[in-house]
N, C-alpha and C positions, 0 to 999 in steps of 0.2 A: 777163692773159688768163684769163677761164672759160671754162669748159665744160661742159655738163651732160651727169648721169650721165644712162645707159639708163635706162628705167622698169621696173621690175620688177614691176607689175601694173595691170589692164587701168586702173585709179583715178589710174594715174600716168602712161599712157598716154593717157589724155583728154586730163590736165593739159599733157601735151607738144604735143600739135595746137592747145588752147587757145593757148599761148605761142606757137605759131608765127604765127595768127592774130593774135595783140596785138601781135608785131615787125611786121607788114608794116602793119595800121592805122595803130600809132603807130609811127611811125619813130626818133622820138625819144626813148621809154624805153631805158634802160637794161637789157640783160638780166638780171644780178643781179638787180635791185630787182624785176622779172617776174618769175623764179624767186621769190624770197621768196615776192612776195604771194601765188604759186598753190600753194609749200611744193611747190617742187620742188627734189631734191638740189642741192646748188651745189659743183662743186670747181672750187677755189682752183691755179692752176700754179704746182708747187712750187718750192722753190728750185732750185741747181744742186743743192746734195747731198742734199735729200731729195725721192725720185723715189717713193716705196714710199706714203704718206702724206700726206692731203690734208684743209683742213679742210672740214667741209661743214655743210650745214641741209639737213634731212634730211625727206622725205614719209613720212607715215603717216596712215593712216587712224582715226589714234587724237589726231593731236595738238590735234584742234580736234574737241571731241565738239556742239558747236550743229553748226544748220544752215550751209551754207555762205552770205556773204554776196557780196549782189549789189556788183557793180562801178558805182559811178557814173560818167557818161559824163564830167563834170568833171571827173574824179579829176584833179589832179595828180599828176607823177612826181620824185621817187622816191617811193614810197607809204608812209605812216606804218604804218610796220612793227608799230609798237606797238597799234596796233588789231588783231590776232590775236592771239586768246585758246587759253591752252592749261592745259588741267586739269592738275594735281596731285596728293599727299598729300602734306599739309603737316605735321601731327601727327598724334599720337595722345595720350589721356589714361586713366590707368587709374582704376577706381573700386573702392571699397573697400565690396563689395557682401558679403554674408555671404549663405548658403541655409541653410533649414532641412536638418537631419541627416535621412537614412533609415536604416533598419537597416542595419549592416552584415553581410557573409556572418560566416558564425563562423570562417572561417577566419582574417577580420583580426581578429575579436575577440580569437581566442587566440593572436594574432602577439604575440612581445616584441621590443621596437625594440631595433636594437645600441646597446650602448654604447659608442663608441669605434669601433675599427678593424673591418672587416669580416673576419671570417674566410672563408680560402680558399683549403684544402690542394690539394696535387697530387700525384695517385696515382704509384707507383710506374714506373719505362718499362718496357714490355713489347717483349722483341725478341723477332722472329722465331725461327721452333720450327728445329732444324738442316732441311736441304733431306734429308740422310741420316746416320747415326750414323756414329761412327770405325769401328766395328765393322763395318760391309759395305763400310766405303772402302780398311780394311786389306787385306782378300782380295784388291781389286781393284790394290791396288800391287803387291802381292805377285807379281800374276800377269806385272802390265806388266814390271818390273824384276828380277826374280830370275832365276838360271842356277843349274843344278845340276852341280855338274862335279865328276868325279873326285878322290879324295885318294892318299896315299900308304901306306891302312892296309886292309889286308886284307878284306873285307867277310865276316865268319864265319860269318853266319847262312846264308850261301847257301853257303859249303865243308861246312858239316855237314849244309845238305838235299838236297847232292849225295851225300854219302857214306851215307847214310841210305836213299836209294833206289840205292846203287851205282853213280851217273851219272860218266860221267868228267868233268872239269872241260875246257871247248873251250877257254877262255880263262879268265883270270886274274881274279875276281872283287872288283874296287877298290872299296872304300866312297863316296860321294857327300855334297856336303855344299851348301849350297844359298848361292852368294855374293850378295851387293847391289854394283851398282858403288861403287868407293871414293869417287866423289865423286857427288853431284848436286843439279842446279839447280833451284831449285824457283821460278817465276816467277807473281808475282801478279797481277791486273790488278785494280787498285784507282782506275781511272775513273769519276769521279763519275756516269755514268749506270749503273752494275754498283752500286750504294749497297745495292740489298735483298739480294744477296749477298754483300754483305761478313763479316760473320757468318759465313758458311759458310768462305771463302777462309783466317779467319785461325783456325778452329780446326783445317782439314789442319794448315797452317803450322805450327800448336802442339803439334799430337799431333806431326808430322814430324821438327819440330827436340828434341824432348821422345826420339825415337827414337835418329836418326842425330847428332846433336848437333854436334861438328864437322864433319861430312861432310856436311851440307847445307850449301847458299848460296842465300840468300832473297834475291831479286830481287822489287821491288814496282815496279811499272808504276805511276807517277802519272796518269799521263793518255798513253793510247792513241794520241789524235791528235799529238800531236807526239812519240810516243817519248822520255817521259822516262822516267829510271828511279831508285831509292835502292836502292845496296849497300854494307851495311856505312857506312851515318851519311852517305854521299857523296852529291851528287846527278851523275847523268851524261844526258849527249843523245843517247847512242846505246848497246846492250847493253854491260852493263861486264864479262863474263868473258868472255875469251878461251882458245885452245885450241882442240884437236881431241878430238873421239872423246865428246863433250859427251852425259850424259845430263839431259835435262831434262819437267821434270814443269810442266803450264801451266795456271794456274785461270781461268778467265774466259770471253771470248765469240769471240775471235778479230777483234772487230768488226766481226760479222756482225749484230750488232742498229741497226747506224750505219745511219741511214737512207740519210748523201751517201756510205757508201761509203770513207771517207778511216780509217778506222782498222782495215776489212779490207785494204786496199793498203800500207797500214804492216805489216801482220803478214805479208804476201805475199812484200815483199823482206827483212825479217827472216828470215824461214825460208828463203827464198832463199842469203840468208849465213850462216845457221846450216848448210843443207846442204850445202853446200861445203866446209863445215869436218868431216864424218860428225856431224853432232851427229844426236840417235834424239831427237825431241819428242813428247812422250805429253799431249794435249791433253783437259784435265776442262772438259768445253764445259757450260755451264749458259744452252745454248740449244735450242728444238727443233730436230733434223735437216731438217726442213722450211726453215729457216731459214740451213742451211750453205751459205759457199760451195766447191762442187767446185771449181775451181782452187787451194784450201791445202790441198788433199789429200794432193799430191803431196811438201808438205812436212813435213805433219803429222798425226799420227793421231790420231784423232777417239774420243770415248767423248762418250756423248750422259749428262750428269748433271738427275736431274730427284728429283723427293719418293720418297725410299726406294730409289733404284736407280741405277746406274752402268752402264753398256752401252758394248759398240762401237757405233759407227756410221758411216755413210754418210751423203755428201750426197744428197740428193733432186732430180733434174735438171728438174722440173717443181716449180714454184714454187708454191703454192695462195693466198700469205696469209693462212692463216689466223689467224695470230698478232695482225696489224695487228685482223683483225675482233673478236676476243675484246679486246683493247685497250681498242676503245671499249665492249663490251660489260661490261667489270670497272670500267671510270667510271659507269659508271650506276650499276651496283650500288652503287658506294664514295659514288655522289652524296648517300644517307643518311646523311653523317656531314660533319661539321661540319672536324673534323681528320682527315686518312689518314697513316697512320705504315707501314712497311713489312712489318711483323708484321701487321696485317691487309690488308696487299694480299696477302699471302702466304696467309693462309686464309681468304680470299675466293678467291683464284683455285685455292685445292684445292676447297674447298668448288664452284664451278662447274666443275671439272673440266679447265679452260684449261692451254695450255701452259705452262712453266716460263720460256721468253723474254716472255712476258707482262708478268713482274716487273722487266725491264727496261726493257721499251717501252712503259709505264703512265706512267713519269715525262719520257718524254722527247715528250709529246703539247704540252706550256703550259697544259696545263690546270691543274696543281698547280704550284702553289712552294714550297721552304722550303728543309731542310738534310733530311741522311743520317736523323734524326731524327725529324722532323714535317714533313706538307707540309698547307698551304692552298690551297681552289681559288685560282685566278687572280682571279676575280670573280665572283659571285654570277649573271650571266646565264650562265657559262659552265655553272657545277654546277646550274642549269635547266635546261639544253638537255639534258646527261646525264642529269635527273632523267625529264626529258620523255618517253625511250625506256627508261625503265625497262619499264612496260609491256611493249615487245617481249619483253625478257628474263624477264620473273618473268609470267606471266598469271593467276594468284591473289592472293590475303591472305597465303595460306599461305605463298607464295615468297617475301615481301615481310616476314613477321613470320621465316623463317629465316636472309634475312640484316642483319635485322638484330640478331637473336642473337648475330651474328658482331660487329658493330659496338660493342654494347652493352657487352661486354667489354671493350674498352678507352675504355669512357667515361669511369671513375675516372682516367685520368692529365690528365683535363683538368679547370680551375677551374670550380666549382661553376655560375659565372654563363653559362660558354659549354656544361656538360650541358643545362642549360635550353634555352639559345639554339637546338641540335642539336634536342632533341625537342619543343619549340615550329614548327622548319621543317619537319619531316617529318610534326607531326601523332600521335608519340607521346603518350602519358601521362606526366606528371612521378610518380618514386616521392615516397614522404614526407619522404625528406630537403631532396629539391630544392623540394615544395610549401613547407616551413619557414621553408628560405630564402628564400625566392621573396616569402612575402608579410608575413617579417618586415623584407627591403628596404621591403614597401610601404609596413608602418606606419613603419618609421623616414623614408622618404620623407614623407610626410604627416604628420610631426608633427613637422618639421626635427629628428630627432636624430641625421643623420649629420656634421654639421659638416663634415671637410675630406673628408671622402671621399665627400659629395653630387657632386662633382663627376667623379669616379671612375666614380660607378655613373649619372649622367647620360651621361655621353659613350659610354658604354656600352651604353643604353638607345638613344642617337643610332646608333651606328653598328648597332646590330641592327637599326632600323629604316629606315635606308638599305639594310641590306641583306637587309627585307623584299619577300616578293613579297605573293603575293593569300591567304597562308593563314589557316587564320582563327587570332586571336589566344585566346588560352588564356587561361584566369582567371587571375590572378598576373600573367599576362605584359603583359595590357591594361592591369588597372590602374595596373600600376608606368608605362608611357608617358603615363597621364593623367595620374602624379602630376610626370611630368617636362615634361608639353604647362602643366599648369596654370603651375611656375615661369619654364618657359625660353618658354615662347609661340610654338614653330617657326611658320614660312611655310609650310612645305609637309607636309603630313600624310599617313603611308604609307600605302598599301591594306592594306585587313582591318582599317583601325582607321574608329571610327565615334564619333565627339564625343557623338553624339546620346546614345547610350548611358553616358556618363559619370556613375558613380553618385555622388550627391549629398553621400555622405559622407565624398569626395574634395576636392569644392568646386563642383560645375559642375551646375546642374540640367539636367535630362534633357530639356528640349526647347528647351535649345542646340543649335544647327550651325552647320557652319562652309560661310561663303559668299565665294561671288567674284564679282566685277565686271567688265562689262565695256563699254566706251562704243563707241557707234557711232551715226554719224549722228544728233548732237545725242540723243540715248536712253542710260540707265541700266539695263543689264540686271542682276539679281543671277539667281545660282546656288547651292546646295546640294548639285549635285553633279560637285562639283569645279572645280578649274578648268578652263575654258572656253577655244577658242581665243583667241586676241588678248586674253585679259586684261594689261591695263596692267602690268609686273611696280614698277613704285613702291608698287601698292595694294597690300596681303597681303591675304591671308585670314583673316577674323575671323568672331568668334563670333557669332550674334545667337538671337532667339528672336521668334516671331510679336506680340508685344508692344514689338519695340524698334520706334524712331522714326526718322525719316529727315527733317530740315531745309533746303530748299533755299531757299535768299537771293539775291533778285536784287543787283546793283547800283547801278544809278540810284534807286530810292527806298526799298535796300532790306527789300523785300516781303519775307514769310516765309512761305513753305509746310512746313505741317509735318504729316503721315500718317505712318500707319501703314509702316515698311518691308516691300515685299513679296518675301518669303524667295525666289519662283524667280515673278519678274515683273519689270517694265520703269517704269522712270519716264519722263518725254519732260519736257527743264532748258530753259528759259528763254532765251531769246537773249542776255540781259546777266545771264547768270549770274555772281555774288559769288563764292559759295561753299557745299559741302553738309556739313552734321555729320552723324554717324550714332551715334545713343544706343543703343548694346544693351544696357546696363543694368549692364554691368561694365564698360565701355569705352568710348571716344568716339573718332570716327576725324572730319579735318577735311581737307577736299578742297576747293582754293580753282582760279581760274579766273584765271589769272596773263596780263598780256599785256608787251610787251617793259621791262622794267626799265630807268630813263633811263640809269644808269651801262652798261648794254651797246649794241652796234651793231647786232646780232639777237640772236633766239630759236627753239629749232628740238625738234624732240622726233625721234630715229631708235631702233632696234633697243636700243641701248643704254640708252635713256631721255631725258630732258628735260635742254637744253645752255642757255646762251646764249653768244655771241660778245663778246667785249670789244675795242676798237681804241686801242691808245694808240702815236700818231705813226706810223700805217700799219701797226702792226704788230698783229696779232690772235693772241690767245691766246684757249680756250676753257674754259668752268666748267662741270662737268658736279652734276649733283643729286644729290645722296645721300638716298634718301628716310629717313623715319623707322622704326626699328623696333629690334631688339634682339638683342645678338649675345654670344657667350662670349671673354670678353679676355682675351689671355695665352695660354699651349699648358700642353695636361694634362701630368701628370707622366708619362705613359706615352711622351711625344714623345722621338723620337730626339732626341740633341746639342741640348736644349733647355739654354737658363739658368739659376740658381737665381730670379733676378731677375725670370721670365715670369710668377711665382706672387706668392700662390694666383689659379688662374683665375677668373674672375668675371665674372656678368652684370650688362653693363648697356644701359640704353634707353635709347636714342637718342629723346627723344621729339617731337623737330624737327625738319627737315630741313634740309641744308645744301647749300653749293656747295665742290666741291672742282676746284681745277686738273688737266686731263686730262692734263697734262703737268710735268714738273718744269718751273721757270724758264729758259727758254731763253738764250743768250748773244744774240740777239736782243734779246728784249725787255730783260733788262736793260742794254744798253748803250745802247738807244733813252730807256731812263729816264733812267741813270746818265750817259753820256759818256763810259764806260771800260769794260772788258772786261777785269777779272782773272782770268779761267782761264788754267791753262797750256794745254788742249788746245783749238787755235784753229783746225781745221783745218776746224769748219762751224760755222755760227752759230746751227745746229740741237743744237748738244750743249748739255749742261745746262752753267749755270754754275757756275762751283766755285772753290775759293780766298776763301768770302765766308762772315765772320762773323757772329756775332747782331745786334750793330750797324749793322754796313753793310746788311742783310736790314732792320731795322728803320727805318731811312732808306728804303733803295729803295722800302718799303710806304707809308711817310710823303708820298714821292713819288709816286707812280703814282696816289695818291688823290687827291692834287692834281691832277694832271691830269684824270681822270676825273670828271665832277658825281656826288654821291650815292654815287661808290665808297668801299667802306670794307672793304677786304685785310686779312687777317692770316693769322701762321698757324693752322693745325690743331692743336687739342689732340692727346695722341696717342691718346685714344679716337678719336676721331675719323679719324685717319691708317689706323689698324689696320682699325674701320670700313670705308670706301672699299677698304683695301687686300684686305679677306676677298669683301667684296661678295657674303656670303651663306656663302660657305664657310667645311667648317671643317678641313682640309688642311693641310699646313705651307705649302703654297704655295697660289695660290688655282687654278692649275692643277693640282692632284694634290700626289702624293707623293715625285715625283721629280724630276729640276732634272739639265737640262744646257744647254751654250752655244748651242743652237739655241731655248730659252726663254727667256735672258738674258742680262746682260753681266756676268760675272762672273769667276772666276780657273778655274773650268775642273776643280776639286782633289774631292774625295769631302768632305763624305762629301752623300748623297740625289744624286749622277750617276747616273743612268739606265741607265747603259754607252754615250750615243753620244757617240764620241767626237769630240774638238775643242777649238781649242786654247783658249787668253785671247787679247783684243782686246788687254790689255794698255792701254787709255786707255778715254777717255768715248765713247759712240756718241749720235747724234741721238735724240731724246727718244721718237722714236714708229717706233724698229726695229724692237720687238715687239708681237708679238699684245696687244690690249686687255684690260681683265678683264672682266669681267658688266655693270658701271658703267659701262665707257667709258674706263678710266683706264690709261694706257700706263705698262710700266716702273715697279711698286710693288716690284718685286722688281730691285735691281744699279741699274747703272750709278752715282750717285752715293747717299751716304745724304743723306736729307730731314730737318731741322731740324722741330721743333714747338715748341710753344709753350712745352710742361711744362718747370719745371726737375724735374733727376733725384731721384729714390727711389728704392731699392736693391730695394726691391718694392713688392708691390701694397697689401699690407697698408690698411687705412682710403684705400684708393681709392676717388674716387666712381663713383655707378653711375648717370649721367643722360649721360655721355660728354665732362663740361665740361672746363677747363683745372682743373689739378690744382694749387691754392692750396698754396703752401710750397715743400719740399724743398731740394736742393743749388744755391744761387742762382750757384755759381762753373762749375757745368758743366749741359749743355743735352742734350736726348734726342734723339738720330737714328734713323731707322728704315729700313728695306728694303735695307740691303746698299749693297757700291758695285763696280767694274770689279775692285774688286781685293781683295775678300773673297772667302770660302770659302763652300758652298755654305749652311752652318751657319748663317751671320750672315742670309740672303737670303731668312729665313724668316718667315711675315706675322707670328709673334709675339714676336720677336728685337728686342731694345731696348737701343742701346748710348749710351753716352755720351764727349762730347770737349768740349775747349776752345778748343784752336788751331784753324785754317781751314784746312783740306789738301784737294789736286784731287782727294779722295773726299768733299767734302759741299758739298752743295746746298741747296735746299730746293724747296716747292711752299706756292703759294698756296691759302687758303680763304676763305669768305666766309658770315658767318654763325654759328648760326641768325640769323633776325630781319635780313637783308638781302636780303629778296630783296620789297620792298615796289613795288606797280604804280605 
């Protein structure tokens, strides 16, 4: 049974009234082979067990850039499929073009390139200044806990200034001596949202116990919400001293800074059973009274602690929020700085004058992450959006250069490459140390003298420009990304950078730009400023200059048109268009016009990119494109639970394109090959196959080509694996940074879990449970590990860099990649390369095809 998808735009909505038309003329086509010919979606009814997943061919407005052709009234049905044409990028080729030098600035003149390792200290940690000195917090114990009471020794200064003025004595003048209770409890709340006051909590603690020594008992509150507590090396779940007549002293918030409330109702029936017992609780609130709540009144007495002073206080029975407002108002300010450490959230929020609960409820917004130590924004939009009202706050230069006076001081405890990075985003000046460094990277960049640590201060380069916005880029800071755009060749290029301007003593003449493509209605649009909607993502963006050439080749005789390329203009291709080169004079890109390949049963282009269909004995699996281009293999040394094995990372270009299986090999298709089914987990015939050797894999290939005309299966090198499996990214995973069981099928274990939690599947799941990647390709991360071609190396060492099978290595053991049901999150990561021997129900593989098979 099909069905056809809804139309999702008015182009695919014609196309559906069209088809309904062509059912009732011709009775006797086929619906399928109508959808194809008019490249409208087609799903396929799935099996029993896979309900989620369906295959399709797929409408866009891109997949046929001619004009649309007319329908002859002869046609017979089903329609030869293979007459719709669909564009490409099929390679690319580099040229070894050299430009005349310009001067360079004297800055790079007088750069010396490192030799060796990069230096790059880190300042000393700066903690927070105390909130109040021992010395005004002593008076105020003093006052809470002390009694003066009578002795048994004569008080004599007052018997001789009675008898001195001749008074008679009314009563008996006793001396006075001033007690402390014998014992007391001194409770700390050491809840990881209270982190910028901890400093303060444990130097009472020190002076206290430094005082009363045996006679204190230190109680540390781990975490507020669930009432845990450490006394004396133990851990307990509810207060660990008991007794009556309890004197206790309490540092922290009462959790009154809880937004849900659950760690002031923990301290409500704590004081509850503390006063039942006469226990007296003298509470050091390092919150604003605006902020109490009146119901622990009753239990506990309140001293409002804030910079330089200790006070009684009261709750305030009208509530203002003020605290929530200054919150957001100390994120903006903090938004100038790159790292926020709690020592300057601390004098920044003296410096604006904000409350003391501010220092709490600063961290507890998600805007910042890290530890008690250092926090980082969440992401880079978020510390924009604070940056954006900064404004409100500061309405001069003047406001804006005093805090960052405050910022600036703790610039030294960070590595010299992220001082830059910080006053690159906000548009400071770099001093002369950082310009030194800055553009002695660049000459070592530009004249390869960094050896293994180019790749160090590239991914570095990468990730600051990801995590650029619109500002403008700084001397040093530009060209060091030109000298990293010139080797690594990114697709996508950040705002504030401008190619055009690249100075030629880098390598790139100045009237390069970088252009994009885009096809519509048989037309060729380029652009230079930026990319465009709907541009094809197979095509990248490349360099050219008003001098490159644009090649267009028919196919029936073919003819050769060859102009000028026009930088931000339109070409209008051929009806039997061949194929188009494009010569910008360092590089050739080849964009061919492909129509259905005899070894498939369709061809279809969707969101994902360019597919085609394969049928062997009813059974259809599909090959998705990987187009041509260039990627970093392997994981940096800065990766969490990486291998020694992943290294050294290294670029290479792809400079073909290939076909890769959207799916692992299903127990399906294999069994429709083979006549057997060795996996153990048989419970859909949707799960990958497992239990199967290099051997048997190498037969089943053997086979299936056989059946197929013109096919010709193999595996994936595992450049190429890695490849497909990044599909542009450069992440441990190609969804991000984090990995739990609602992304994959895996054992569920840390380390990169996310925190949602959930258990293991514990076996194999259908091939297309999960979300796709960029490419198309289901499941590159778990369920089974995938077989390639390579035998193992232990690294990368004299690996090639064009993406081929890697000639030589350990011919007795074979490379698997992407994890399986029953790894840890570690293995599941797109740079992770393990190897085995035996056949066990965690390895599979996936089919490729190519380069050079994908011929019309």
């Amino acid at each position: 049974m099909t069905d056809l998808q809804q139309p999702k735009d008015q182009a695919a909505e014609g196309k559906m009234q069209l088809m309904q038309r062509l059912q009732k003329a011709i009775p006797d086509a086929g619906k399928e082979e109508l959808a194809r010919l008019l490249q409208l979606e087609i799903k396929h009814a799935p099996q029993k067990s896979d309900k989620k997943e369906e295959a399709t061919l797929s409408p866009s407005g891109l997949e046929d850039s001619r004009p649309k052709q007319s329908i002859p009234a002869n046609l017979s049905y089903p329609p030869k499929i293979k007459e719709v044409p669909f564009l490409y990028h099929h390679g690319y080729e580099l040229k070894d073009v050299s430009s005349a030098l310009t001067t360079p600035p004297q800055n790079y003149t007088k750069a010396k390139p490192f030799d060796g390792a990069i230096p790059s200290t880190l300042g000393e940690e700066i903690y927070p200044e105390l909130l109040t000195p021992w010395q005004k917090i002593w008076p105020v114990l003093h006052s809470i806990f002390s009694e003066d009471k009578k002795t048994k020794r004569l008080d004599e200064n007052k018997i001789i200034k009675k008898a001195i003025k001749q008074q008679p004595l009314k009563k008996i003048p006793w001396q006075k001596k001033t007690f402390w209770p014998q014992q007391i409890v001194l409770v700390a709340d050491f809840s990881p949202h209270l982190a910028p006051y901890f400093k303060d909590y444990f130097a009472v603690a020190k002076k206290m116990q430094d005082w009363f020594k045996d006679r204190l008992h230190l109680v540390i509150c781990t975490d507020s919400e669930d009432q845990s507590f450490i006394y004396r090396d133990q851990r307990y779940d509810e207060f660990p001293i008991q007794g009556e007549n309890l004197y206790i002293l309490y540092l922290g918030d009462l959790g009154f800074l809880d937004r849900q409330g659950i760690r002031s109702a923990r301290y409500y029936f704590l004081g509850q059973t503390l006063f039942r017992r006469n226990a007296r609780i003298e509470a050091l609130l390092t919150v604003n009274p605006r902020d109490f709540d009146p119901s622990l009144s009753r239990y506990y007495n309140f001293y409002h602690w804030d910079s330089t002073l200790i006070t009684p206080a009261r709750a305030i029975q009208t509530k203002t929020h003020v605290s929530l407002q200054q919150t957001k108002d100390l994120l903006s300010a903090l938004s100038l700085a790159f790292e926020v450490t709690p020592a300057m959230v601390r004098r920044m929020r003296i410096h604006l004058g904000f409350t003391v609960s501010v220092e709490g409820l600063v961290f507890q917004e998600g805007a910042l992450q890290g530890n008690i130590l250092s926090y980082q924004w969440a992401s880079e939009e978020i510390r924009k959006t604070y940056n954006d009202k900064l404004d409100e706050l500061v309405v001069s230069q003047d406001g804006r250069d005093e805090l960052w006076e405050i910022i600036e001081v703790f610039e030294s405890r960070l590595p010299i490459e992220l001082q830059i990075e910080q006053r690159h985003k906000i548009g400071r000046p770099l001093i002369k140390e950082q310009k030194d460094f800055l553009w002695n990277l660049v000459k070592s960049s530009n004249q390869e003298t960094l050896n293994e640590s180019e790749e160090m201060v590239f991914g570095w380069i990468e990730r600051m420009a990801a995590r650029s916005g619109k500002e403008i880029w700084q001397d040093g800071v530009a060209e060091l990304y030109y000298c990293y755009w010139k080797k690594k060749q990114p697709k996508c290029i950040p705002d504030g950078i401008d190619l055009t301007k690249m100075p030629e003593y880098i390598g790139e003449p100045e009237d390069y730009q970088a252009v994009s493509i885009r096809l519509e209605q048989g037309k060729l649009f380029f652009s230079t400023k930026g990319k465009t909607q709907n541009t094809i993502s197979e095509f990248p963006v490349f360099m050219a200059k008003s001098t490159s050439e644009i090649v267009v080749i028919s196919s029936g005789c073919n003819e050769i048109k060859k102009e000028t390329l026009p930088l931000n203009g339109v070409i209008t291709l051929p009806d039997d268009l061949n194929k188009i080169i494009i010569h910008t004079g360092k590089e050739s890109h080849e964009t061919r016009a492909m129509i259905c390949p005899p070894w498939a049963s369709a061809i279809g282009r969707d969101r994902y990119g360019l597919f085609t269909e394969i049928t062997v004995k009813d059974v259809r699996f599909v090959m998705r494109w990987m187009p041509p281009g260039n990627f970093m293999m392997g994981s940096p040394e800065d990766e969490p639970e990486r291998y020694s094995d992943e290294g050294p990372q290294h670029s290479v270009k792809i400079k073909e394109g290939f076909w890769l299986a959207e799916t692992a090999c299903t127990q399906e298709l294999w069994t429709a090959v083979m006549g057997n089914n060795p996996s153990r987990f048989k419970d859909d015939l949707q799960n990958p196959v497992e239990r199967v050797d290099r051997e048997e894999i190498l037969v089943f290939m053997e086979t299936i080509n056989s059946f197929v005309p013109d096919l010709s299966v193999l595996l994936p090198s595992e450049a190429q694996w890695e490849y497909g499996c990044r599909a542009g990214t450069t992440t441990p995973f190609w969804f991000g940074d984090q990995l739990s069981v609602e992304k994959a099928n895996y054992d569920g274990e840390e380390p990169y879990n996310d925190g949602l939690k959930g258990e293991s599947r514990g076996k194999t799941v259908p091939v297309k449970s999960f979300e796709r990647n960029p490419w198309g390709l289901y499941q590159m991360h778990g369920n089974v590990w995938e077989l390639c071609q390579d035998f193992w190396h232990d690294s990368y060492d004299g690996a090639p860099d064009d993406g081929r099978v890697w000639e030589g290595g350990d011919k007795r053991i074979f490379v698997y990649r992407g994890g399986s049901w029953i790894s840890d999150g570690r293995n599941l990561r797109s740079a992770c390369r393990r190897h085995w021997l035996i056949a066990n129900v965690h390895y599979g593989f996936r089919l490729a095809l190519g380069p050079g098979k994908h011929v019309m």
